[in-house]
N, CA and C atoms of all chains as a GROMACS GRO file, in nm:
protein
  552
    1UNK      N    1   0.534  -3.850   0.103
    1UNK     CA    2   0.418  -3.775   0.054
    1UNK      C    3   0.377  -3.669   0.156
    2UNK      N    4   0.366  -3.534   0.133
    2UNK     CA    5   0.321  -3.434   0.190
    2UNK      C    6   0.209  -3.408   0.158
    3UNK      N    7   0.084  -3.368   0.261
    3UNK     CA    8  -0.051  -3.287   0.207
    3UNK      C    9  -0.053  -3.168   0.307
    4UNK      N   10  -0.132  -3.050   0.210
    4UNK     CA   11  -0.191  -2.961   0.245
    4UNK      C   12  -0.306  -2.939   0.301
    5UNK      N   13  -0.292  -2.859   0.398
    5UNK     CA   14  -0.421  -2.875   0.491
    5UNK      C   15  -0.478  -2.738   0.535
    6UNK      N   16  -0.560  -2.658   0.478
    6UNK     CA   17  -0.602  -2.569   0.522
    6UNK      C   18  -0.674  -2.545   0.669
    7UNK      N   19  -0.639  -2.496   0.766
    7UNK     CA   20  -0.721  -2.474   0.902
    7UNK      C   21  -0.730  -2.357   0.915
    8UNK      N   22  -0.887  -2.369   0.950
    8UNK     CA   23  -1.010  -2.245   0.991
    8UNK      C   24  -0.979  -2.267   1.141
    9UNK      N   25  -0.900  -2.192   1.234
    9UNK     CA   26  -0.966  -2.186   1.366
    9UNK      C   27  -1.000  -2.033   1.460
   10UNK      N   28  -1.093  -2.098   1.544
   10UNK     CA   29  -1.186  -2.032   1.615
   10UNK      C   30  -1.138  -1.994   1.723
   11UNK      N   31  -1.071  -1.915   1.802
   11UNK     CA   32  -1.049  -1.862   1.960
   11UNK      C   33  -1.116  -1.791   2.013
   12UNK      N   34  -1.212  -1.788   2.128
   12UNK     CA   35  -1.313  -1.794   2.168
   12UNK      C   36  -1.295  -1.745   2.333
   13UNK      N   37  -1.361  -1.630   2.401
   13UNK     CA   38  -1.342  -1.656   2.509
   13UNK      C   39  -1.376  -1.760   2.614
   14UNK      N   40  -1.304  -1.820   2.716
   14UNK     CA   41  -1.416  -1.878   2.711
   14UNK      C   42  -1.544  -1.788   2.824
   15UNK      N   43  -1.675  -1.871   2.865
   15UNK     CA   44  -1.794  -1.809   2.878
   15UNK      C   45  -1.779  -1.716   2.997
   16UNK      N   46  -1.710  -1.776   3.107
   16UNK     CA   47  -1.682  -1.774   3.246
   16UNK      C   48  -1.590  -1.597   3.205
   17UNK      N   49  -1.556  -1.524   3.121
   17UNK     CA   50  -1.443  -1.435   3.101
   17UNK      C   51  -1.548  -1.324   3.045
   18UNK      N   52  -1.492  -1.211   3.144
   18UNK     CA   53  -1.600  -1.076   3.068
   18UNK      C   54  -1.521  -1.027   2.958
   19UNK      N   55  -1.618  -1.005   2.851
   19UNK     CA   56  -1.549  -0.962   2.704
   19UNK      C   57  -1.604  -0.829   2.698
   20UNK      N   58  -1.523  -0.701   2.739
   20UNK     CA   59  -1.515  -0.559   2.740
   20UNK      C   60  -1.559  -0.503   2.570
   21UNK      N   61  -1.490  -0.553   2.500
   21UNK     CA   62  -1.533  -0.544   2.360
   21UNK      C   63  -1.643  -0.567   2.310
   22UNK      N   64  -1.665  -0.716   2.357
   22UNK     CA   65  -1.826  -0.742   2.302
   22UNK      C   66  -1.953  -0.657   2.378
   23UNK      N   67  -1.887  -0.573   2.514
   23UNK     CA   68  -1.987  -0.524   2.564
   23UNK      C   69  -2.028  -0.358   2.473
   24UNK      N   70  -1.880  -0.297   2.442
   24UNK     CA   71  -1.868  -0.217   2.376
   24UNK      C   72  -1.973  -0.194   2.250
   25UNK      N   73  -1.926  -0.314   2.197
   25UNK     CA   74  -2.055  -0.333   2.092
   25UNK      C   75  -2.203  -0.346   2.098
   26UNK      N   76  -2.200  -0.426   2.218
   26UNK     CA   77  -2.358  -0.437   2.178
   26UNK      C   78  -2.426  -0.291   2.272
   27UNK      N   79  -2.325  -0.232   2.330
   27UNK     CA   80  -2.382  -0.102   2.363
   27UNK      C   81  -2.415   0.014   2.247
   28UNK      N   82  -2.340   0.028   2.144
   28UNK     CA   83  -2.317   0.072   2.015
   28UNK      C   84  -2.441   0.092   1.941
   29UNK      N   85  -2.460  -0.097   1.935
   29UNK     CA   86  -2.518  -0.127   1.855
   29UNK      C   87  -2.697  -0.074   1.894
   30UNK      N   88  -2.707  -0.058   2.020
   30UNK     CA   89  -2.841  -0.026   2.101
   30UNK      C   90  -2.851   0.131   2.097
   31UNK      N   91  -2.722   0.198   2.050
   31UNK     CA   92  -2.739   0.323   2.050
   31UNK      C   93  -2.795   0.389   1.949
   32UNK      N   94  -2.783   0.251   1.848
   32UNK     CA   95  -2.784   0.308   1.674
   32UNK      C   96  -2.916   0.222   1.630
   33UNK      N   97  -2.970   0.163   1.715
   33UNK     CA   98  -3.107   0.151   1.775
   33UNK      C   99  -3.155  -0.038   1.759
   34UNK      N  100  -3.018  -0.088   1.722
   34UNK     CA  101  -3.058  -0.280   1.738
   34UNK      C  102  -3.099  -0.313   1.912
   35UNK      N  103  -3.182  -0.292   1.952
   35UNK     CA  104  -3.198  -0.333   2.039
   35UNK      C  105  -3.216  -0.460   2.070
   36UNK      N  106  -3.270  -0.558   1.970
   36UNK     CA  107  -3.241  -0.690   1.984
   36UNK      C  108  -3.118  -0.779   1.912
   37UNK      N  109  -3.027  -0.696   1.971
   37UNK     CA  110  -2.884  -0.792   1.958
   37UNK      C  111  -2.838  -0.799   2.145
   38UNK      N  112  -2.828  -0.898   2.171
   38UNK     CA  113  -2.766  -0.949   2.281
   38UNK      C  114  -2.654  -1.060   2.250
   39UNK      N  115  -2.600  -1.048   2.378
   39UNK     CA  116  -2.493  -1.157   2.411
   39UNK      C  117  -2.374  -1.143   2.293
   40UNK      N  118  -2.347  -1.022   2.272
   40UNK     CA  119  -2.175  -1.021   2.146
   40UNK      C  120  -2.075  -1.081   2.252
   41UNK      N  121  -2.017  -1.203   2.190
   41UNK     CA  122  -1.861  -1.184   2.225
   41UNK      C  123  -1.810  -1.241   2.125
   42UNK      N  124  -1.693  -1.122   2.110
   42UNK     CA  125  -1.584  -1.107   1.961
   42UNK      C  126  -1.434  -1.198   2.016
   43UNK      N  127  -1.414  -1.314   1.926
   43UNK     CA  128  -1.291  -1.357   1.931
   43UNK      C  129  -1.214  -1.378   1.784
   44UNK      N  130  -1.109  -1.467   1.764
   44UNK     CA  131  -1.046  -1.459   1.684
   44UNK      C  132  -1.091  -1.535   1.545
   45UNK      N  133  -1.061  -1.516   1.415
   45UNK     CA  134  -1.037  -1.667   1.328
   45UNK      C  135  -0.958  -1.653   1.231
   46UNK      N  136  -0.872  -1.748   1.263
   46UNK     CA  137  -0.778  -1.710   1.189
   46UNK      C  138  -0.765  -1.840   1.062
   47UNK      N  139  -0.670  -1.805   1.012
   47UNK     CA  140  -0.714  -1.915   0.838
   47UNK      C  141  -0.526  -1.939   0.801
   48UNK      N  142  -0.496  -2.065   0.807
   48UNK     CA  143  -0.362  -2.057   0.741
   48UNK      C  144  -0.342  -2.188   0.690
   49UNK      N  145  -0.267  -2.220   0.593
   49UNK     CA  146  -0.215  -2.349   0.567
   49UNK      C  147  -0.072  -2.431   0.607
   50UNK      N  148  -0.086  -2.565   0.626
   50UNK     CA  149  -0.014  -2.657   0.740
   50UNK      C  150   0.039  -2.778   0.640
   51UNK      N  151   0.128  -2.784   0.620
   51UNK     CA  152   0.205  -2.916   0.540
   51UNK      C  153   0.271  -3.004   0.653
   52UNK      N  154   0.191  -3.151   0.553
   52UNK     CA  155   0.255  -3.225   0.693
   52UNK      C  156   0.223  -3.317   0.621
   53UNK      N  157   0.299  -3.477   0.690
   53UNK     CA  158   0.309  -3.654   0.596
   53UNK      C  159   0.128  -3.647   0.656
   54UNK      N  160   0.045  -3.597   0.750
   54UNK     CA  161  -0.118  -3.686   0.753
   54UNK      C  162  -0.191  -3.648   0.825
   55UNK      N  163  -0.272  -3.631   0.839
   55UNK     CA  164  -0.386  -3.533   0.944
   55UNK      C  165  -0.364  -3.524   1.047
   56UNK      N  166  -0.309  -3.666   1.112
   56UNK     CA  167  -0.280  -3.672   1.273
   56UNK      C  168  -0.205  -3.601   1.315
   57UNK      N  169  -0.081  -3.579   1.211
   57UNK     CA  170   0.058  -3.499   1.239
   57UNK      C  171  -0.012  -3.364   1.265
   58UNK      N  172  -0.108  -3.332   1.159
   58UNK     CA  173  -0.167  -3.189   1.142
   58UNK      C  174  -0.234  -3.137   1.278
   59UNK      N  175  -0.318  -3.248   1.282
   59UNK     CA  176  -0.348  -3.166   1.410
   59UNK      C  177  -0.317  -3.181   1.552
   60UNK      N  178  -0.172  -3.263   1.556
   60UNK     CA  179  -0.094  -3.276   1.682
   60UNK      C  180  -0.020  -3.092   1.655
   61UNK      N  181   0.024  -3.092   1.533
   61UNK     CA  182   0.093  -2.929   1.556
   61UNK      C  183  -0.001  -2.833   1.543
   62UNK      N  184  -0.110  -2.804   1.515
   62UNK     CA  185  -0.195  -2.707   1.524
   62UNK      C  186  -0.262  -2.707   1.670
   63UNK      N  187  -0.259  -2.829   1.748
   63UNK     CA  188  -0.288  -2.820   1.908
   63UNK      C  189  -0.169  -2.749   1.962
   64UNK      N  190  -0.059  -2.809   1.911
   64UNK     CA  191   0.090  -2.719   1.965
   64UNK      C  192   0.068  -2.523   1.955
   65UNK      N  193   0.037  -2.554   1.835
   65UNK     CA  194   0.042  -2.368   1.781
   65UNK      C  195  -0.058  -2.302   1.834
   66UNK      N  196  -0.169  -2.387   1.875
   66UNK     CA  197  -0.271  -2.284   1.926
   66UNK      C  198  -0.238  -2.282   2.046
   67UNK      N  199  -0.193  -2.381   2.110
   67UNK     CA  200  -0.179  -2.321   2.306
   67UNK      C  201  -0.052  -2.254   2.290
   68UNK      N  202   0.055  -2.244   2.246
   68UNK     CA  203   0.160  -2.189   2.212
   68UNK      C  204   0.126  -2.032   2.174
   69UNK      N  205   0.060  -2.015   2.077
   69UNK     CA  206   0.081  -1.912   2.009
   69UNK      C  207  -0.024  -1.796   1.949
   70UNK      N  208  -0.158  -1.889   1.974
   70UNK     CA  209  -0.278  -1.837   1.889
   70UNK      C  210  -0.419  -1.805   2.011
   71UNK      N  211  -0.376  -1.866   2.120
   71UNK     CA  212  -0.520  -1.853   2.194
   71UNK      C  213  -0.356  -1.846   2.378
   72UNK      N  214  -0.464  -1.817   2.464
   72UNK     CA  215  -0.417  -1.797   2.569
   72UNK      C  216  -0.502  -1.898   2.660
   73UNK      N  217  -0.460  -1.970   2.707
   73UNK     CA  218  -0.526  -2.044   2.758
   73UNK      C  219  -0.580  -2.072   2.843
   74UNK      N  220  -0.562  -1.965   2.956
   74UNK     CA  221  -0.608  -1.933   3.090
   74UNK      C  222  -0.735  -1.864   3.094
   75UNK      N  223  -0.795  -1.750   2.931
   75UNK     CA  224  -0.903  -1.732   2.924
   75UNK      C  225  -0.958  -1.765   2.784
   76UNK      N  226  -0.906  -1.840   2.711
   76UNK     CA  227  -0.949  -1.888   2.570
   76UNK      C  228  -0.943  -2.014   2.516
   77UNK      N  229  -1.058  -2.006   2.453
   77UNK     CA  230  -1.131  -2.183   2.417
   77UNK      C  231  -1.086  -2.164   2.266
   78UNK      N  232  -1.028  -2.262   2.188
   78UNK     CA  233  -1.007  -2.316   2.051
   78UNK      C  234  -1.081  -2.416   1.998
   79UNK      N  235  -1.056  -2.401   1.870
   79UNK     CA  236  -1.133  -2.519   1.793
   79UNK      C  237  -1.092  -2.485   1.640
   80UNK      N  238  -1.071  -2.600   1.545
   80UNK     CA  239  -1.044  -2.595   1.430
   80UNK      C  240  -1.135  -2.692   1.318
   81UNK      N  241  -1.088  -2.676   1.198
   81UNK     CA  242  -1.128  -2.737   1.124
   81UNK      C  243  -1.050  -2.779   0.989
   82UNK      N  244  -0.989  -2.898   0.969
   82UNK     CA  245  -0.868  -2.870   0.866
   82UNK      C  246  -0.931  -2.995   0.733
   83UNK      N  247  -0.909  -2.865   0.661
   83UNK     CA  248  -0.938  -2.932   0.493
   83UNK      C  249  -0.873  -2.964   0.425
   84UNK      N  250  -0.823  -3.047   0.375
   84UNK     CA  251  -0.753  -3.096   0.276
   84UNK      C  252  -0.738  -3.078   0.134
   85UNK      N  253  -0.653  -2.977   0.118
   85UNK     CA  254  -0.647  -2.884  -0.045
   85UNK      C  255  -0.544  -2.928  -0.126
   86UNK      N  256  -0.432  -3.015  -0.079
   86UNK     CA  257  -0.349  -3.039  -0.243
   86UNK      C  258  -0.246  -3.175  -0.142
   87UNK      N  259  -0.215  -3.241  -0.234
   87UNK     CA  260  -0.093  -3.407  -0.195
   87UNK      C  261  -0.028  -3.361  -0.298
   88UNK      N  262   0.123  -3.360  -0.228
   88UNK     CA  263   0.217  -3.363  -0.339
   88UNK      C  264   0.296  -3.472  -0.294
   89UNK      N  265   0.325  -3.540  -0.408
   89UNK     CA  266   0.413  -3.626  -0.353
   89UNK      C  267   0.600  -3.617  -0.445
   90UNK      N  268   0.702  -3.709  -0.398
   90UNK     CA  269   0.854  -3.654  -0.465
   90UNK      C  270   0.914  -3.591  -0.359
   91UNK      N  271   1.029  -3.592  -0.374
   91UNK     CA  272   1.132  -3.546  -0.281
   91UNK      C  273   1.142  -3.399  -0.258
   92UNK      N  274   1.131  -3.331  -0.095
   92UNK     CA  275   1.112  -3.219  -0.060
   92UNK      C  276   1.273  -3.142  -0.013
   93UNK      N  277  -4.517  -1.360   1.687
   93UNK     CA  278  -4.403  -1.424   1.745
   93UNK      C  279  -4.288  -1.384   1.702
   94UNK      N  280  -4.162  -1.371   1.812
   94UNK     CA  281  -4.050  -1.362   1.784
   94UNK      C  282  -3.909  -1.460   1.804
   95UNK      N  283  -3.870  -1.488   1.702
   95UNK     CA  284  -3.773  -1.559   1.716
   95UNK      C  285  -3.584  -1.522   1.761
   96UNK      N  286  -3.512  -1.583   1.824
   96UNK     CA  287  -3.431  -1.565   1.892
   96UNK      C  288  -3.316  -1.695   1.769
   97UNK      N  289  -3.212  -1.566   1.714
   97UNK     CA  290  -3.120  -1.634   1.650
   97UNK      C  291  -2.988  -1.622   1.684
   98UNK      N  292  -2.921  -1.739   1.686
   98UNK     CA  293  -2.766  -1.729   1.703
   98UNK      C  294  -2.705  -1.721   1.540
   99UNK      N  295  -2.595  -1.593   1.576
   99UNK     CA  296  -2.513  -1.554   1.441
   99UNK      C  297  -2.354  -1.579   1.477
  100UNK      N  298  -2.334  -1.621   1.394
  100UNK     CA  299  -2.218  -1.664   1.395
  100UNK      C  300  -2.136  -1.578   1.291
  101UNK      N  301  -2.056  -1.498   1.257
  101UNK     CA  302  -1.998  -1.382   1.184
  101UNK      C  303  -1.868  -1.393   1.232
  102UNK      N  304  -1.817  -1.426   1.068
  102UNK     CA  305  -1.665  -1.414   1.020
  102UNK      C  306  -1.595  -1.291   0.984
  103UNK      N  307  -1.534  -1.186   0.996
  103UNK     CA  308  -1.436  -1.117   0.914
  103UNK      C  309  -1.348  -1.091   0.920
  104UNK      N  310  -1.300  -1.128   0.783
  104UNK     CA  311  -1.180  -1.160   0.703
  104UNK      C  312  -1.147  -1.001   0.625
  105UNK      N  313  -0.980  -1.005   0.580
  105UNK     CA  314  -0.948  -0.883   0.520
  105UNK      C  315  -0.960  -0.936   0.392
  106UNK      N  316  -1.019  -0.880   0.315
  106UNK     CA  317  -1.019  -0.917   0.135
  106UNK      C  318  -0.893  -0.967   0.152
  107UNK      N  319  -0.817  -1.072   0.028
  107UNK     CA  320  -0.702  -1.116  -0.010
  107UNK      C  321  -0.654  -1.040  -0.048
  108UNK      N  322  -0.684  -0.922  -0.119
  108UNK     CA  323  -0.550  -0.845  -0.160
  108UNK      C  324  -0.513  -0.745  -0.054
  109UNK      N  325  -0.585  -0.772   0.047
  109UNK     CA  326  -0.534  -0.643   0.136
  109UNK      C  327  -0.371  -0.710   0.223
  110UNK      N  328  -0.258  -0.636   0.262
  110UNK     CA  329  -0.143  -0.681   0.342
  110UNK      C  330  -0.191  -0.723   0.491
  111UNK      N  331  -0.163  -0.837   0.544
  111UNK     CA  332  -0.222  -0.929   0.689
  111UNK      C  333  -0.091  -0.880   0.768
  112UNK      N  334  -0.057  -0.761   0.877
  112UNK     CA  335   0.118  -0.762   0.864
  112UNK      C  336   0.102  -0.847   1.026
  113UNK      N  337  -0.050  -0.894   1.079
  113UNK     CA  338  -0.021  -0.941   1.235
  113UNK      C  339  -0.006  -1.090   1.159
  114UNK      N  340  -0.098  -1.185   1.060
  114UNK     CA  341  -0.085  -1.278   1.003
  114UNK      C  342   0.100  -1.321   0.962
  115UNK      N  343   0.150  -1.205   0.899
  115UNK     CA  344   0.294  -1.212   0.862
  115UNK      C  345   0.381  -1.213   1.006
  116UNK      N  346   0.339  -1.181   1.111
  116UNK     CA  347   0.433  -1.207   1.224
  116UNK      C  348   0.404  -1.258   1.308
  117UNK      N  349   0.272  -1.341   1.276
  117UNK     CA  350   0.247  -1.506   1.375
  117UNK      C  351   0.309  -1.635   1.292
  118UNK      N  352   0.307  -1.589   1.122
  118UNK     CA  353   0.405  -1.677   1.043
  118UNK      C  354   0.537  -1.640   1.120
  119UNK      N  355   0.572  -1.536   1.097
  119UNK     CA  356   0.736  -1.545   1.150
  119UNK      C  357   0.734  -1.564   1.255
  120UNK      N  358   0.694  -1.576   1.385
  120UNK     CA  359   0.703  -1.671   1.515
  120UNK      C  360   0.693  -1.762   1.486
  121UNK      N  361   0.610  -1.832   1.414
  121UNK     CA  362   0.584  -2.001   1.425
  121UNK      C  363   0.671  -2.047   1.319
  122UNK      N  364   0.778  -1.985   1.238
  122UNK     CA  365   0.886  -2.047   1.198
  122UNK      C  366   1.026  -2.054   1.334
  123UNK      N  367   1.027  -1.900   1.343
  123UNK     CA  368   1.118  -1.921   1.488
  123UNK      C  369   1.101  -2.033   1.577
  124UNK      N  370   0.998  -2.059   1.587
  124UNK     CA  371   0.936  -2.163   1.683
  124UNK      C  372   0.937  -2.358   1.585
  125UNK      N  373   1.001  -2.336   1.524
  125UNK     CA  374   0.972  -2.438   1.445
  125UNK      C  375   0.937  -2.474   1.336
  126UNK      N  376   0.797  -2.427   1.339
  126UNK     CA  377   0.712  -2.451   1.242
  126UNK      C  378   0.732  -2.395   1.082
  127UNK      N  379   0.833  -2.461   0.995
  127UNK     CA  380   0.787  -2.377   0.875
  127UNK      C  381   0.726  -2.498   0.772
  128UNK      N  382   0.650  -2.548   0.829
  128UNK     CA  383   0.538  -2.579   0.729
  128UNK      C  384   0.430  -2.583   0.736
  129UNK      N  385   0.393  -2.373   0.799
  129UNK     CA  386   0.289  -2.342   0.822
  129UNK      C  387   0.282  -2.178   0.714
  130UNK      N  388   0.181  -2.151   0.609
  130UNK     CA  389   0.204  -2.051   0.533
  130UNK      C  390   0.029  -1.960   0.545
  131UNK      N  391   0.067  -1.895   0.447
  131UNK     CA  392  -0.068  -1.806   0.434
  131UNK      C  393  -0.142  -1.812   0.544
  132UNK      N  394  -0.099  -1.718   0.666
  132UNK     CA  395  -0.153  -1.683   0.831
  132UNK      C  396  -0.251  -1.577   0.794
  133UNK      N  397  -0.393  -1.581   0.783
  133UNK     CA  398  -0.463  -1.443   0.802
  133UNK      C  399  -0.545  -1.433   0.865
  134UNK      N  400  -0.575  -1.357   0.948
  134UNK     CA  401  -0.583  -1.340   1.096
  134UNK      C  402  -0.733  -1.260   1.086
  135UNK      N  403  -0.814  -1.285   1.115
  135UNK     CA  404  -0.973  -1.233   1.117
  135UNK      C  405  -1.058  -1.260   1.248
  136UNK      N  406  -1.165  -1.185   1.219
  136UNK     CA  407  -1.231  -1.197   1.380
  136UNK      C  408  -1.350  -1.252   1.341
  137UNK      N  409  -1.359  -1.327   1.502
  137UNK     CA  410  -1.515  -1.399   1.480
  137UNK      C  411  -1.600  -1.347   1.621
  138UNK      N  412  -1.720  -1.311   1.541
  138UNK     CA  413  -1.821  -1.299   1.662
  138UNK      C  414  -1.957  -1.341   1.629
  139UNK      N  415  -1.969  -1.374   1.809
  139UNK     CA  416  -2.118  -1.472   1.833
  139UNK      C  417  -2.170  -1.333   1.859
  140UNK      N  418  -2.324  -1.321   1.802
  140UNK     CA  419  -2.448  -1.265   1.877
  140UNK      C  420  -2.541  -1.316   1.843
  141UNK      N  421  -2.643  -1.296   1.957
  141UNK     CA  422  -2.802  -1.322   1.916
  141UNK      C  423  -2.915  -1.196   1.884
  142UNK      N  424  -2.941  -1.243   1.803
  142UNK     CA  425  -3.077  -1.113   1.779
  142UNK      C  426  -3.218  -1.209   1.763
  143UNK      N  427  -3.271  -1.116   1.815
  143UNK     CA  428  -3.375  -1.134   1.786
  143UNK      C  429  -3.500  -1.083   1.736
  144UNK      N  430  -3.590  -1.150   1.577
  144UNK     CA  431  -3.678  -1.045   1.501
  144UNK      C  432  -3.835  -1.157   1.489
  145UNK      N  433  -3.876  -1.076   1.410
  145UNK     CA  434  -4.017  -1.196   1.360
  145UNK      C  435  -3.991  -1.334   1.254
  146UNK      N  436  -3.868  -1.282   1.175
  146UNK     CA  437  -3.862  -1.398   1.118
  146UNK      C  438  -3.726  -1.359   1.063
  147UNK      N  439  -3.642  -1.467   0.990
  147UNK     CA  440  -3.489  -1.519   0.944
  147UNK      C  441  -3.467  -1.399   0.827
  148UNK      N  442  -3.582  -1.337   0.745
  148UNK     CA  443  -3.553  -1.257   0.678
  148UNK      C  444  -3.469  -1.138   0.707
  149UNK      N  445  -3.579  -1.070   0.811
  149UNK     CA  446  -3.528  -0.931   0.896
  149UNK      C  447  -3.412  -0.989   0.969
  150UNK      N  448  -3.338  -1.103   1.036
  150UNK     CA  449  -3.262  -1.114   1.076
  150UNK      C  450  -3.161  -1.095   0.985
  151UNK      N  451  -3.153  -1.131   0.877
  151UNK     CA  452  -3.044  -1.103   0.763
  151UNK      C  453  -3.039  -0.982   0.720
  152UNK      N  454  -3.148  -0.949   0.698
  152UNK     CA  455  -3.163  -0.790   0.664
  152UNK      C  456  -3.049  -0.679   0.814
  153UNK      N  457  -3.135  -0.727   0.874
  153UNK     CA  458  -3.045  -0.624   1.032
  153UNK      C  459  -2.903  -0.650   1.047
  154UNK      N  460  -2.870  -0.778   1.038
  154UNK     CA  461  -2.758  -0.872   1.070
  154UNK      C  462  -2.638  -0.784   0.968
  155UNK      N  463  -2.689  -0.813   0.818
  155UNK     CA  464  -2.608  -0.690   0.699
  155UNK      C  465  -2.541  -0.547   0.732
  156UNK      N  466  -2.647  -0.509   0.797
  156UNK     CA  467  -2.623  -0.396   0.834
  156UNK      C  468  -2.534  -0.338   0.970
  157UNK      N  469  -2.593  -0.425   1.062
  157UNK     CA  470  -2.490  -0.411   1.175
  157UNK      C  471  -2.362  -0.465   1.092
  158UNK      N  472  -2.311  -0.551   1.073
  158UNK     CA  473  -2.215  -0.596   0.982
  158UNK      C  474  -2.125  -0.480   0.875
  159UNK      N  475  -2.201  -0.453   0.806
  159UNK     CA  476  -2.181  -0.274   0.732
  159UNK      C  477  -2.132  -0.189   0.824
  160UNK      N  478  -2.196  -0.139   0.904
  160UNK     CA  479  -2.167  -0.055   1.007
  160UNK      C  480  -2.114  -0.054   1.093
  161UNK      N  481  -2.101  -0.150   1.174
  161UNK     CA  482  -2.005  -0.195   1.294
  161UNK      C  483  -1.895  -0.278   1.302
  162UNK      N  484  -1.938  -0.414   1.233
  162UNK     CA  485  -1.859  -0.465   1.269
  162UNK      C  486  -1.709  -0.521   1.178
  163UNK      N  487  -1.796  -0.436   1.042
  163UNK     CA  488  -1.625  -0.461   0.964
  163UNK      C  489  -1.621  -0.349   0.898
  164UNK      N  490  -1.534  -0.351   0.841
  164UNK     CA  491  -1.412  -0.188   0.735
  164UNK      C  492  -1.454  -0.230   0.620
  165UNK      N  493  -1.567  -0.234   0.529
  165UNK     CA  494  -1.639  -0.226   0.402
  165UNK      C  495  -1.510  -0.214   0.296
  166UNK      N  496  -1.430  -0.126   0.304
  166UNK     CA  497  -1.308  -0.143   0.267
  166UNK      C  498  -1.170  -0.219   0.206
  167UNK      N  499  -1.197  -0.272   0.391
  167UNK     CA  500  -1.052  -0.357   0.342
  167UNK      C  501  -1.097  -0.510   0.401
  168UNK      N  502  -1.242  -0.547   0.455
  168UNK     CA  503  -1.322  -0.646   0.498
  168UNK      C  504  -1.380  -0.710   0.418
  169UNK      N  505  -1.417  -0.833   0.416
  169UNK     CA  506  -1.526  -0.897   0.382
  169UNK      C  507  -1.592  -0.957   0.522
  170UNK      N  508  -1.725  -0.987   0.518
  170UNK     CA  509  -1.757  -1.062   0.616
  170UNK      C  510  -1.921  -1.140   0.525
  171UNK      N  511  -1.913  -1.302   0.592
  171UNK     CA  512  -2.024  -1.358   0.581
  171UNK      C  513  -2.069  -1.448   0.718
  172UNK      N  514  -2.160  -1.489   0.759
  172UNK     CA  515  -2.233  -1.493   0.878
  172UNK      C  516  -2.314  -1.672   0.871
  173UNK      N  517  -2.358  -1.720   0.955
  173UNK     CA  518  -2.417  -1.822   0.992
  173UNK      C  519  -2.504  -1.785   1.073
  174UNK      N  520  -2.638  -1.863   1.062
  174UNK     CA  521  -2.746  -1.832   1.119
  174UNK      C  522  -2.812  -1.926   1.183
  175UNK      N  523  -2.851  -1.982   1.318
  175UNK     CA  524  -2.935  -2.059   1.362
  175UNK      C  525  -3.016  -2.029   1.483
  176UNK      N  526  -3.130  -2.064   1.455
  176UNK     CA  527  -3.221  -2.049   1.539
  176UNK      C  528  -3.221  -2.132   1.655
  177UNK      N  529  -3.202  -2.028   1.784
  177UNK     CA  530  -3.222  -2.114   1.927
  177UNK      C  531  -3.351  -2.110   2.007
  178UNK      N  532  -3.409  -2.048   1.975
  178UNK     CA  533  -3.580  -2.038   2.051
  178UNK      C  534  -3.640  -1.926   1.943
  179UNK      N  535  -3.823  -1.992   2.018
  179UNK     CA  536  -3.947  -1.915   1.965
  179UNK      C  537  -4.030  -1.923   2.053
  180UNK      N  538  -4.049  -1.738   2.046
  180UNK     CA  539  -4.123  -1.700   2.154
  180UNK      C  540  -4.288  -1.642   2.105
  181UNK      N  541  -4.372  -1.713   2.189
  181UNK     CA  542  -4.521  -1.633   2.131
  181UNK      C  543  -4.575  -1.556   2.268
  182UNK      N  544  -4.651  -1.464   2.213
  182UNK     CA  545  -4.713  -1.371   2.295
  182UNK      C  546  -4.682  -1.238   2.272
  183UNK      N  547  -4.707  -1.168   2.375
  183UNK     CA  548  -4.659  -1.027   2.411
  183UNK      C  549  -4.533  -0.972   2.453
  184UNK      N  550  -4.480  -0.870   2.377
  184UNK     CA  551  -4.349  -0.808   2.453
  184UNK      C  552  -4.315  -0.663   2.461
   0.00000   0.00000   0.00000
């Protein structure tokens, strides 16, 4: 039996890391006169679906894929969230 | 009094728009193994705080920076989370 698992995750700088972008913005944003927006920092989210025999499997390889492939880990924090959208079961 | 909100803001490319960085973190993470990982779409998330008199005008402002800055009306969607971290009384 295979299920589908939709994951929402979050890459994040982490806090300790200056985010040039988010400064970009909230300079922008003060120009065009929000002056009460502070503290932007812009990271990733990305959305994909993960087939696998059970959640555990799921999110042993989505820990794989995100230090692997999706976040950097020397300045970025992760986090997910995986939903469960379809079980098929029968020979794959 | 003014209140001090944390926003939490998603954006995503509408579904019918082409994801081509989504399509070549799929094709790495098959190279890499993974092909029972599909539909990769790749969106940005950003934290800010603003701060107004009340949750209304925060949505109201929040829209708009959103409109204007921070996504492509276009080929974007974006929706947002809202929570309140402090309240401040007095003078400012």
């Amino acid at each position: 039996m295979q299920t589908k698992y939709l994951a929402k995750i979050f890459v994040t700088l982490r806090p300790s890391v200056l985010d040039p972008a988010g400064v970009a913005v909230q300079s922008g944003l003060q120009q065009m006169g929000y002056d009460n927006v502070e503290n932007v920092r812009i990271g990733k989210y990305i959305e994909l679906t993960i087939t696998t025999s059970d959640e555990t499997k799921a999110r042993q390889d989505l820990e794989r894929i995100c230090d692997q492939m999706l976040s950097n880990p020397v300045i970025e924090n992760y986090r997910f969230d995986l939903i469960e959208v379809e079980t098929q079961t029968g020979v794959f």
